[in-house]
C-alpha positions as CSV (number, residue, x, y, z in Angstrom):
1,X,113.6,98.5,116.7
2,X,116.1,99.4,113.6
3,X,115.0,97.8,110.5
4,X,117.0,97.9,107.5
5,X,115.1,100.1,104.7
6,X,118.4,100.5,102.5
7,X,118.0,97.0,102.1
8,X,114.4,97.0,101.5
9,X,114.6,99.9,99.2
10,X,116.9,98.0,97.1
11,X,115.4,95.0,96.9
12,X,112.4,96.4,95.6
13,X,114.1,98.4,92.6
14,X,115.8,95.0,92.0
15,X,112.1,93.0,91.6
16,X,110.8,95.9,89.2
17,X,114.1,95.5,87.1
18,X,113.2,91.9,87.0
19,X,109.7,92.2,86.1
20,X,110.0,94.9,83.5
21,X,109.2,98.0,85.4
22,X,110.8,101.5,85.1
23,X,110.3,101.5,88.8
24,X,107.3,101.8,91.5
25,X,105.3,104.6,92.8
26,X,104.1,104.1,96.6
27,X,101.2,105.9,98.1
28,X,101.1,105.9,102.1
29,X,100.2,102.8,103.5
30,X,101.6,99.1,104.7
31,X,103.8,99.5,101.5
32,X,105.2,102.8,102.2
33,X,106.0,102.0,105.9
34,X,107.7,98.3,104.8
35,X,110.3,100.4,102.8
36,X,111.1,103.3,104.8
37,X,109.2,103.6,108.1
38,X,107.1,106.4,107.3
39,X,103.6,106.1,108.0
40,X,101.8,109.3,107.2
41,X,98.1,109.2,106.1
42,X,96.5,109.0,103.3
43,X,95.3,112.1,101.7
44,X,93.8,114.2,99.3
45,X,97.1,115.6,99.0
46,X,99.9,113.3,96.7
47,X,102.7,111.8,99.2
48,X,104.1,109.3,96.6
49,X,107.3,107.3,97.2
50,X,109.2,106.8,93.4
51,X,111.7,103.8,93.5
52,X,113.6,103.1,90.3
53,X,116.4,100.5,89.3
54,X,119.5,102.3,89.8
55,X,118.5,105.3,91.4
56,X,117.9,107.2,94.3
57,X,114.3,106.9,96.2
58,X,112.5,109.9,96.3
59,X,109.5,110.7,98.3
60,X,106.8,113.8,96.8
61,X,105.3,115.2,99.8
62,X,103.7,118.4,100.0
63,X,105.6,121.4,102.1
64,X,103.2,120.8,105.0
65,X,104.2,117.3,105.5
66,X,108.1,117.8,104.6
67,X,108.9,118.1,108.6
68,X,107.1,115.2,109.4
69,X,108.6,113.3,106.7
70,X,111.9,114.3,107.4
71,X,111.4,113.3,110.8
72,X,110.2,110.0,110.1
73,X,112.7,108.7,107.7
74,X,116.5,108.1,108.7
75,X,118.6,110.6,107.5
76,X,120.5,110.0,103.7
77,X,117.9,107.2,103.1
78,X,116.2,109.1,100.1
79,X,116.1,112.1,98.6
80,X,112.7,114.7,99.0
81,X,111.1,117.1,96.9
82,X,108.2,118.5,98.1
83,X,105.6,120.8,96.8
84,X,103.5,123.7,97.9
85,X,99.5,124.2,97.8
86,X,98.5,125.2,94.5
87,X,101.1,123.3,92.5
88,X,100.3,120.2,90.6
89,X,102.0,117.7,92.2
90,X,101.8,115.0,89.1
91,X,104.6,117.0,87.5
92,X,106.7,116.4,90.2
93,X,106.3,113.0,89.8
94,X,106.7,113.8,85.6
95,X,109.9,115.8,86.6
96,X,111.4,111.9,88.2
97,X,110.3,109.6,85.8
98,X,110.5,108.7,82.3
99,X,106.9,109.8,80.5
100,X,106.9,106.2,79.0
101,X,107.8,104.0,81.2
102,X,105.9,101.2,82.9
103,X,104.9,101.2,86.5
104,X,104.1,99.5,89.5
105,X,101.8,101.5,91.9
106,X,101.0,100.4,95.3
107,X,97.6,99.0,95.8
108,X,96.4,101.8,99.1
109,X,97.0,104.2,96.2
110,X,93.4,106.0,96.0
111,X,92.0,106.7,92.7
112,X,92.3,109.8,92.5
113,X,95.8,109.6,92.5
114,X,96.4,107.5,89.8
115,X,93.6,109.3,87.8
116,X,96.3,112.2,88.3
117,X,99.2,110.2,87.5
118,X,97.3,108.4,84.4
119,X,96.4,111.9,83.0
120,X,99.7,114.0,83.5
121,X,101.9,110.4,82.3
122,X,99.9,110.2,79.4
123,X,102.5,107.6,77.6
124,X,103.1,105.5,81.0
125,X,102.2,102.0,81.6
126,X,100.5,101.3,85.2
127,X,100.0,98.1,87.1
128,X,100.1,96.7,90.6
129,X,103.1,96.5,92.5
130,X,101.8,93.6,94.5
131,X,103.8,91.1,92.3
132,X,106.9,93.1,93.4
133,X,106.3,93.7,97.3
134,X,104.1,91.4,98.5
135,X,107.1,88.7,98.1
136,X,109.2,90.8,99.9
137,X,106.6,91.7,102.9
138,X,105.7,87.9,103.1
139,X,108.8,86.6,103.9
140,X,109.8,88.5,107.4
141,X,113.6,89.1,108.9
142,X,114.2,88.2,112.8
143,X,113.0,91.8,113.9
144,X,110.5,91.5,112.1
145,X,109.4,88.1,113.8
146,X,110.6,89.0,117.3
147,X,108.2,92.3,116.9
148,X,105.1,89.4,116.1
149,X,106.2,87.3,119.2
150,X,106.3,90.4,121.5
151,X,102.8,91.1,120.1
152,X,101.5,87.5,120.4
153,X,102.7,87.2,124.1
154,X,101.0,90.7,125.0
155,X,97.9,89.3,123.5
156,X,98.4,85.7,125.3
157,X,98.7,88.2,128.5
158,X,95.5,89.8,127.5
159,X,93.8,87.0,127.7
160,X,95.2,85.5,130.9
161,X,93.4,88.8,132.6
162,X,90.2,89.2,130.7
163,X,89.5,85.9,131.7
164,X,90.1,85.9,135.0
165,X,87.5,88.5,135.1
166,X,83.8,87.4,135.8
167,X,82.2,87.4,132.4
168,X,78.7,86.9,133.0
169,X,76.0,89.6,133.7
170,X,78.2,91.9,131.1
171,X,77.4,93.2,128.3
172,X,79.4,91.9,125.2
173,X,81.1,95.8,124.9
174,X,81.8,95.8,128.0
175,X,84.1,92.6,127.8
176,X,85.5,94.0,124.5
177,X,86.4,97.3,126.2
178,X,88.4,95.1,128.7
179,X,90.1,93.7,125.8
180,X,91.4,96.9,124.0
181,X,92.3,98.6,127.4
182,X,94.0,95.0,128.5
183,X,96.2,95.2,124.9
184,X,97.9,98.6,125.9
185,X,98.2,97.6,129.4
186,X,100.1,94.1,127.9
187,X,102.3,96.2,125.9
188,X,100.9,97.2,122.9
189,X,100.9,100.7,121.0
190,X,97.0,100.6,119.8
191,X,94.3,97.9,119.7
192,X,93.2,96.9,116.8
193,X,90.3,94.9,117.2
194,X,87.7,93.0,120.4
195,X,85.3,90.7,118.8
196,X,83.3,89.4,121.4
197,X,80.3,86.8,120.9
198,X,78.4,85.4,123.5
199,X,76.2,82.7,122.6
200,X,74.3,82.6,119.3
201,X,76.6,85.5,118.1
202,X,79.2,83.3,118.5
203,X,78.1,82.2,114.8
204,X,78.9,84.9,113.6
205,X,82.6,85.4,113.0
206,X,83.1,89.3,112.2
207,X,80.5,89.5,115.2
208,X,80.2,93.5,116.5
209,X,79.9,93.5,120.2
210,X,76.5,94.6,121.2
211,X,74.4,94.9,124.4
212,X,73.8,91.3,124.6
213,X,74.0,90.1,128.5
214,X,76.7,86.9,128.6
215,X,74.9,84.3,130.6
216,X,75.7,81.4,132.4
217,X,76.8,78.3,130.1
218,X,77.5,80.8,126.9
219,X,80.0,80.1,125.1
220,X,82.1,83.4,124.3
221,X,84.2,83.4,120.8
222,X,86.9,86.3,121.8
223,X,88.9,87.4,118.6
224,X,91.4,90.6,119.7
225,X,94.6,92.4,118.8
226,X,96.5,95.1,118.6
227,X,99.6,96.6,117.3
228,X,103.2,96.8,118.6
229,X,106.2,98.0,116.9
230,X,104.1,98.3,113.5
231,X,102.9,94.9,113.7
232,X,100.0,93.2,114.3
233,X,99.0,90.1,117.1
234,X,95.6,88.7,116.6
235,X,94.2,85.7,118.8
236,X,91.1,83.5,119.2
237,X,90.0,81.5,121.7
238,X,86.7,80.2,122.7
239,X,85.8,80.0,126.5
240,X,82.8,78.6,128.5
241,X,81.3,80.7,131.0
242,X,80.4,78.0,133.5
243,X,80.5,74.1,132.7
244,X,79.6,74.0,128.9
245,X,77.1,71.2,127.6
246,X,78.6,68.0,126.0
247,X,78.1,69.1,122.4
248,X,80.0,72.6,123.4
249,X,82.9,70.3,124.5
250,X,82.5,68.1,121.9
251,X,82.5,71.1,118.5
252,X,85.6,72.7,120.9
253,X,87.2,69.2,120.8
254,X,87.0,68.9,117.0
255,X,87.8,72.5,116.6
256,X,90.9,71.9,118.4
257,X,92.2,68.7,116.5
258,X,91.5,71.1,113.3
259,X,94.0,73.5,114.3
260,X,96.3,70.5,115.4
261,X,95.9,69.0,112.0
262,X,96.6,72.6,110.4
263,X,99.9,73.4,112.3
264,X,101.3,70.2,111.6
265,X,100.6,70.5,107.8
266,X,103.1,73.1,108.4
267,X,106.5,72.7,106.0
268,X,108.5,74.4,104.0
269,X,107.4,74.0,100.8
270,X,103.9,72.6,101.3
271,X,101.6,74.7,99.3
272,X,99.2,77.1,101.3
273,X,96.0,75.4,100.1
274,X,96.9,71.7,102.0
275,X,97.1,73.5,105.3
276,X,93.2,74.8,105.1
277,X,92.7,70.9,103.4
278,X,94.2,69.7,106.5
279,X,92.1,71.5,109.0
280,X,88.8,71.3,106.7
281,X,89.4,67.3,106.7
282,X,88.9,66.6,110.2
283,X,86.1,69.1,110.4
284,X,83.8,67.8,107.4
285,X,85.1,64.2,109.2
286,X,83.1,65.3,112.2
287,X,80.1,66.1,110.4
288,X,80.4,70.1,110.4
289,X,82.1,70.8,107.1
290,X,79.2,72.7,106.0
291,X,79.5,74.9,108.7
292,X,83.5,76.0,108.6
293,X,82.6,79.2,106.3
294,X,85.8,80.9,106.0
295,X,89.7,80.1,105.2
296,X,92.2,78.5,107.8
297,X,94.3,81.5,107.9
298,X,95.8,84.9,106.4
299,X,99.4,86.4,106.3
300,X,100.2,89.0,109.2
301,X,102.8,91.6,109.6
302,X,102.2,95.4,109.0
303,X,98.5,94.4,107.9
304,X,96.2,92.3,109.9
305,X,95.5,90.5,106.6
306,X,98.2,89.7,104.2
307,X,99.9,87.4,102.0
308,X,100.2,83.8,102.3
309,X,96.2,83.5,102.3
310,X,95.8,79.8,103.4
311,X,92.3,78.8,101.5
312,X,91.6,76.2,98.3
313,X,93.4,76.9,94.9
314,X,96.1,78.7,97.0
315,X,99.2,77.0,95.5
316,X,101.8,79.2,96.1
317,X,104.8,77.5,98.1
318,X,105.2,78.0,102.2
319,X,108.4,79.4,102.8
320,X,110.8,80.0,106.1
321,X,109.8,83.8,107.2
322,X,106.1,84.0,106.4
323,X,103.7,84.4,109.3
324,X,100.1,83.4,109.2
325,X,97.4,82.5,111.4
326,X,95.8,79.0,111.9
327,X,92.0,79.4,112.9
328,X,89.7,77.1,111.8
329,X,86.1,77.4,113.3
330,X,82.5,75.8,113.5
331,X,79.7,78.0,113.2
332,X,75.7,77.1,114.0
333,X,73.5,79.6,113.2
334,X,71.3,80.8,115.8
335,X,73.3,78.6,118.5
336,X,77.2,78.9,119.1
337,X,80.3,79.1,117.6
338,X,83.9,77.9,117.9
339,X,87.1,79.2,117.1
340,X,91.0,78.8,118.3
341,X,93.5,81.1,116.5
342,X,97.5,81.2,116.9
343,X,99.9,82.8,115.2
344,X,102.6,81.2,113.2
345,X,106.2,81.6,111.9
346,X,107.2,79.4,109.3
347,X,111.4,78.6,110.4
348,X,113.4,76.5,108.0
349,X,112.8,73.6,110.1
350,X,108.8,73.9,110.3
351,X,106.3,75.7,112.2
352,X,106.6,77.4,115.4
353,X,103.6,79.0,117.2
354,X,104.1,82.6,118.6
355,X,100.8,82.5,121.1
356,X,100.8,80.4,124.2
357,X,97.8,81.2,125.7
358,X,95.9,77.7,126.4
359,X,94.0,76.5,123.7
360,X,92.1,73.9,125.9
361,X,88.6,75.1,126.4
362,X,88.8,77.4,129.5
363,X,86.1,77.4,131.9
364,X,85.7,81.1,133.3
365,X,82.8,82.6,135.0
């Protein structure tokens, strides 16, 4: 799917111009890939993306990475001066910019880097260019959205057949290798993550998947995605393997009006903050606000976490085009834990989820 970098690329040098800046420098990274869709790795050697008001993109790459480069990004998008081993590739960068300006330089940009910059721009200004692109990355086009919805729906799929699976007598990696082999099959590129937790590691919600056998009346907290397209899906839901106990039913009931409560806190406008509230209040109402130990949701696009972060002293404003999760969870130590996750794209008109997958507790076996 086409996106439109031209538009991207001037967007950006407009936002610098705005905020002061002589222009941005952009390692590889989610940054990189938003504004040209090039996605090299980061390393040792400088690939640098210089955007300026005015002016012409250029990407610094070294010789060995020109083809791939070139390859990568369409054709009259930017300009490309690359540089050979044993040059000092900071003086490319010199040869581009003024010595004095002020920059914005993109947070995957490793130290060294900037060390290099800092040294060889002795008179230049640097800062984040967060303030400048996370605004931009936040609020997403239709492609953008239609590439999350392809990805929610191959993870929804990827549930549907994990589950229908038997999942006790198996080892929690067992069921999580199910789960990354099940997100290709769906229609994804590369799976991101499988966090499986059977029982008392349910409580645990960044939970590795370990030997542990899943037994009859576990409950199994199953957190997956992938990526399609360049963007991410990523999808909870908490199962039952055989009839779960009252109280099971019961944290999964409350667990479920939080999420209710969340998504329709939903608006445009409504400050991020009052959508965690929202959830939290009918949790702590239940008598478990101690244990809800994280946020109600993060930002996803090119990163599996991004901005809008929805967690107290968040004020910043909802808007149409932002995507986010809506998972809140209960967590007792040593026992279980509960979590439903969806994925949400804010329209002008409210909320709309982009997973379908049932997010009644299903009994599986």
């Amino acid at each position: 799917m086409s996106h439109d970098y031209a538009s991207r690329l001037r967007s950006a040098a407009e936002q610098a111009e705005v905020r002061g800046l002589a222009g941005l420098v952009v390692a590889p990274g989610p940054d990189l890939l938003y504004l040209i869709g090039y996605d090299p790795p980061p390393l040792e050697r400088l690939t640098a993306l210089v955007v300026r008001p005015g002016t012409e993109a250029v990407l610094v790459v070294p010789v060995l990475e020109r083809a791939r480069a070139a390859a990568g990004v369409a054709h009259g998008l930017i300009e490309m001066q690359s540089w050979p081993d044993g040059e000092d590739p900071y003086e490319v960068v010199r040869s581009i910019v003024s010595p004095s300006g002020r920059y914005g330089v993109s947070d995957r940009m490793w130290g060294i880097h900037l060390l290099g910059l800092q040294g060889t721009l002795g008179n230049a200004e640097f800062s984040s260019a967060s303030p400048v692109l996370t605004p931009l990355r936040a609020r997403k086009d239709d492609a953008e959205i239609d590439l999350l919805r392809r990805a929610a729906h191959a993870a929804d799929e990827t549930f549907r057949r994990v589950t229908a699976e038997p999942l006790e007598g198996r080892p929690e990696q067992d069921v999580a290798g199910s789960l990354a082999r099940e997100l290709v099959h769906a229609g994804h590129d590369t799976a991101a993550f499988t966090i499986v937790g059977s029982g008392p590691n349910g409580a645990s919600p960044h939970h590795e998947p370990g030997q542990r056998i899943i037994r009859d009346d576990d409950p199994v907290v199953l957190d997956f995605g992938g990526r399609l397209g360049g963007y991410y899906s990523d999808i909870t839901r908490t199962v039952s393997v055989g009839e779960p106990s009252a109280e099971v039913r019961r944290v999964h009931e409350i667990v479920h009006e939080a999420q209710e409560a969340a998504f329709q806190a939903v608006r445009p406008g409504v400050p991020a903050e009052e959508v965690d509230r929202a959830a939290r209040k009918v949790i702590a109402g239940a008598g478990y606000g101690e244990a809800f130990i994280h946020r109600t949701g993060h930002g996803i696009g090119l990163e599996e976490h991004e901005e809008p972060y929805l967690v107290e002293g968040s004020t910043d404003p909802l808007e149409p085009g932002m995507t986010f999760s809506i998972e809140p969870g209960i967590y007792l130590e040593g026992r279980f834990g509960v979590r439903i996750e969806d994925i949400v794209a804010m329209r002008a008109d409210g909320a709309v989820r982009l997973n379908e997958a049932p997010r009644e507790l299903t009994v599986v076996h």
